[in-house]
C-alpha positions as a Python dict, from the first residue, in 0.01 Angstrom:
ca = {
    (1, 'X'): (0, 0, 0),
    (2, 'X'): (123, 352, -70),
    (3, 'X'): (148, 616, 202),
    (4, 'X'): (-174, 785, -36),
    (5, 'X'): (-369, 508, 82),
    (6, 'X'): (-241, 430, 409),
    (7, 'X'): (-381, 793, 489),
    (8, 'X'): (-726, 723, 305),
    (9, 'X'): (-763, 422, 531),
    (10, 'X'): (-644, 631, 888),
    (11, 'X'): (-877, 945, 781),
    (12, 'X'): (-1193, 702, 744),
    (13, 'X'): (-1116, 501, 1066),
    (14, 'X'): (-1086, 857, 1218),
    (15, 'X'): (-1425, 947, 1077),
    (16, 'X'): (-1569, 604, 1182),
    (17, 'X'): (-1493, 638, 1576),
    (18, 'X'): (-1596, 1011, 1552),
    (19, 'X'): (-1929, 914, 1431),
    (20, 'X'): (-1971, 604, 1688),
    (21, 'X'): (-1859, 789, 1951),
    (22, 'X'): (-2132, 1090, 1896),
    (23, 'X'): (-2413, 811, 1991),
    (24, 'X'): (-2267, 798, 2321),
    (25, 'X'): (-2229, 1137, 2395),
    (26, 'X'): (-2514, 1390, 2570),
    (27, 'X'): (-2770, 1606, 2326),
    (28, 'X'): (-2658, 1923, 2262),
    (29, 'X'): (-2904, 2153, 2401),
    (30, 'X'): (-3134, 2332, 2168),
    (31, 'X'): (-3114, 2714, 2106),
    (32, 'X'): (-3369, 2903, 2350),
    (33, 'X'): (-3688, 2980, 2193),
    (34, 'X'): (-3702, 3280, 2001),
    (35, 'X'): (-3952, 3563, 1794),
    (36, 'X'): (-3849, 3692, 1480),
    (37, 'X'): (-3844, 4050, 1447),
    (38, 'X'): (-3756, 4315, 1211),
    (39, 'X'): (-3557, 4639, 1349),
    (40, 'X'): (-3668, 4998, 1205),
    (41, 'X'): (-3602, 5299, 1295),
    (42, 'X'): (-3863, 5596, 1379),
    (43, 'X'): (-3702, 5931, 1430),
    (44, 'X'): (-3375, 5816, 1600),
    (45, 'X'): (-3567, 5619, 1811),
    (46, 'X'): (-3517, 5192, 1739),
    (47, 'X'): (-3835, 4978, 1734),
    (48, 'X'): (-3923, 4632, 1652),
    (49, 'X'): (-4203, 4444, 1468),
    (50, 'X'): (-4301, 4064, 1511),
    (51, 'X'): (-4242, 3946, 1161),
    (52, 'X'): (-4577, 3719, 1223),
    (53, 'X'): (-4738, 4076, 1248),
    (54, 'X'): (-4645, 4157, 862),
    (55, 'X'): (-4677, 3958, 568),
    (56, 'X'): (-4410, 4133, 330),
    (57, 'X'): (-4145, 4404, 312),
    (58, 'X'): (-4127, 4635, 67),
    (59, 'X'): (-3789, 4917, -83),
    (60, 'X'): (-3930, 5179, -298),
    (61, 'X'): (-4274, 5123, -380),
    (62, 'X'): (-4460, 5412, -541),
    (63, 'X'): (-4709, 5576, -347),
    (64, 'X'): (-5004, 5739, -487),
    (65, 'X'): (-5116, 6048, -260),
    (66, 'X'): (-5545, 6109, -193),
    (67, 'X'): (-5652, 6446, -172),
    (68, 'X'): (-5791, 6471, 193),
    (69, 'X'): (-5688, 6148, 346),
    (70, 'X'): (-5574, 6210, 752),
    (71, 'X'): (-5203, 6338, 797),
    (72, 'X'): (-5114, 5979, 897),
    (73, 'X'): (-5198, 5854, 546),
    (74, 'X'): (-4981, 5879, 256),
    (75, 'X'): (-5206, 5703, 24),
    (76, 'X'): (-5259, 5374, -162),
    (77, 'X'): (-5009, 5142, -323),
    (78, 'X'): (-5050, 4884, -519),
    (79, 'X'): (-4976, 4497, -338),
    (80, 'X'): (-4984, 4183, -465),
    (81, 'X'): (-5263, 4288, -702),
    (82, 'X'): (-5457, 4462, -433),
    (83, 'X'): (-5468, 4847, -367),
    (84, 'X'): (-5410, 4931, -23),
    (85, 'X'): (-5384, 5250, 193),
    (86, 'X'): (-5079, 5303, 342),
    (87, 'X'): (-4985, 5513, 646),
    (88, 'X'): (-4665, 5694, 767),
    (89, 'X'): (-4582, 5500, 1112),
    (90, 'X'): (-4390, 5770, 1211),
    (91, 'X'): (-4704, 5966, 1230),
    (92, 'X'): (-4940, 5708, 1433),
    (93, 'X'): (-4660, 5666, 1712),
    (94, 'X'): (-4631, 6051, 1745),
    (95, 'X'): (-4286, 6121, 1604),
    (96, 'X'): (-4314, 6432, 1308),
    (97, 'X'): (-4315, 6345, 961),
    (98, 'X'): (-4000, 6310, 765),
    (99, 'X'): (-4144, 6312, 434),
    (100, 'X'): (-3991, 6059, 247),
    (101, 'X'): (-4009, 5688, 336),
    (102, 'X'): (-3818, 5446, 191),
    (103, 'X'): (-3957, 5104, 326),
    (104, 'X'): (-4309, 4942, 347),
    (105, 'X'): (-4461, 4660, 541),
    (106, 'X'): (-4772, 4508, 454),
    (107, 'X'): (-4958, 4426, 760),
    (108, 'X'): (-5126, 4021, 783),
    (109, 'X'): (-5392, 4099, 960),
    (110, 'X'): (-5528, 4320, 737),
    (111, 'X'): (-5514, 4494, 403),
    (112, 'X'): (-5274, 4785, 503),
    (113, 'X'): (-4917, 4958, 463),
    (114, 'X'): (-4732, 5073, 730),
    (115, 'X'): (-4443, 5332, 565),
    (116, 'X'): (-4127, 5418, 764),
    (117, 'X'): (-3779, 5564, 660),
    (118, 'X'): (-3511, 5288, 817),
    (119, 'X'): (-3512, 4926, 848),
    (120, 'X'): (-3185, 4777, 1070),
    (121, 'X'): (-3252, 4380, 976),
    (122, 'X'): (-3421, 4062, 1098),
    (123, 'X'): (-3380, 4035, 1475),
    (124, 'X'): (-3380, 3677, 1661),
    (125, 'X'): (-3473, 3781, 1982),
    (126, 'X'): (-3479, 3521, 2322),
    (127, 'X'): (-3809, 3526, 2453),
    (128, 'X'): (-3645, 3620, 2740),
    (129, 'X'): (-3523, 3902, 2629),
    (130, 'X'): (-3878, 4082, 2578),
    (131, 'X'): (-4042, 4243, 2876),
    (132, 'X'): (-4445, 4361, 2916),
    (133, 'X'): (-4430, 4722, 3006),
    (134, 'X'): (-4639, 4992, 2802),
    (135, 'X'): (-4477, 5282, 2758),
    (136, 'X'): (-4693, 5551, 2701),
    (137, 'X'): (-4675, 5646, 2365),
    (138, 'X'): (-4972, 5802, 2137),
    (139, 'X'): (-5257, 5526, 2097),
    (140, 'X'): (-5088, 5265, 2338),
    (141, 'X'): (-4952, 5111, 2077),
    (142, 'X'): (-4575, 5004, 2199),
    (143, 'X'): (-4684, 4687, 2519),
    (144, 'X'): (-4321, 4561, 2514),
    (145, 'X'): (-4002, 4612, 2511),
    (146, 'X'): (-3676, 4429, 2385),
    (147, 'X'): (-3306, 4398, 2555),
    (148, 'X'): (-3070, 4368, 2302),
    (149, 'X'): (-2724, 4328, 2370),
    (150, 'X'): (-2639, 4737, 2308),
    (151, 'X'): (-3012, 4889, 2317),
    (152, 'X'): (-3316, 4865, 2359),
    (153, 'X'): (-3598, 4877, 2113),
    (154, 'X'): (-4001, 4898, 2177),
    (155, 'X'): (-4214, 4648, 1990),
    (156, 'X'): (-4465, 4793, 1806),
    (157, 'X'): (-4849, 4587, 1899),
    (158, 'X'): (-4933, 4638, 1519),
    (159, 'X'): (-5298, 4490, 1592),
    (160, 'X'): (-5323, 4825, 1811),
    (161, 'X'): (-5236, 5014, 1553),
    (162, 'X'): (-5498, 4874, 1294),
    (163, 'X'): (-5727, 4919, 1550),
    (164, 'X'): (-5705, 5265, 1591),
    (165, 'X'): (-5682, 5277, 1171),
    (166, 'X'): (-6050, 5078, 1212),
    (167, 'X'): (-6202, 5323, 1415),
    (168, 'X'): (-6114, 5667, 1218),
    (169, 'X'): (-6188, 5530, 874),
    (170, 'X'): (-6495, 5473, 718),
    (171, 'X'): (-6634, 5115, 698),
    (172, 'X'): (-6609, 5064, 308),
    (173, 'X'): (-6217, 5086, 345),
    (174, 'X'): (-6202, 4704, 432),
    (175, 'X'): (-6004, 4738, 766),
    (176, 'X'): (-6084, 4439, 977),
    (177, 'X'): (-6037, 4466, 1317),
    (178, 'X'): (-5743, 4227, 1464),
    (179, 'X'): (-5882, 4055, 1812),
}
């Protein structure tokens, strides 16, 4: 045998005991639970929204402006073959407008846009990590807060906020309320 082969025939031995040997040894423990999350940015304040809230994220989608429409409301956009209204969520939480938005979420629970300037990435955040606490903002829509490493961010309850949308808009607009 050459010294190519003599080395073929150690390396799968090798392999062999390694994967044996892994039967004997303890489970590794599974990662602790976690909620997916996507980090914006509202002012210079951070936030967070469950991604099980939202059903799609959106860069640079045109916005058609309404003549009329509440100063929370940009207008409608075009989704998936649907029309939808979409509002600035600067606006509902009580930060001023910035004018431009870059990003939109389409909310699951119902057919509307939320519009907002910054989005910082999917968060994986411990359950542990997120803590009940309302905080006082415009429409009681931020119930919970999450400890990342270097900040902290409020979760925005969008339900709360398509609530609120239900209750100042006429009927025919097709905003279900979220229970």
């Amino acid at each position: 045998m050459s010294g190519d082969e003599l080395g073929l025939l150690s390396r799968a031995a090798s392999l062999r005991e390694a994967f044996d040997r892994s039967f004997s040894e303890p489970l590794q423990s599974e990662a602790a639970p976690a909620e997916e999350m996507l980090g914006i940015r509202l002012d210079t304040e951070a936030y967070a929204l469950r991604l099980s809230e939202i059903s799609g994220l959106f860069a640079d989608r045109k916005v058609v402006p309404l003549p009329g429409t509440a100063t929370a409301q940009l207008g409608i956009a075009g989704f998936r073959s649907e029309i939808v209204p979409v509002y600035d969520l600067q606006v509902l939480l009580g930060h001023p407008s910035i004018g431009s938005t870059r990003w939109l979420v389409l909310a699951a629970a119902a057919p509307v846009a939320f519009a907002f300037a910054a989005q910082e990435g999917r968060l994986s955040v411990p359950l542990d990590a997120i803590v009940d606490q309302s905080d006082g903002l415009p429409g009681g829509y931020v119930h919970q807060f999450v400890r990342m490493p270097d900040s902290v961010r409020r979760v925005i309850d969008l339900s709360s906020v398509l609530n609120a949308i239900r209750r100042e808009v006429p009927a025919n607009l097709n905003v279900r309320s979220v229970e």
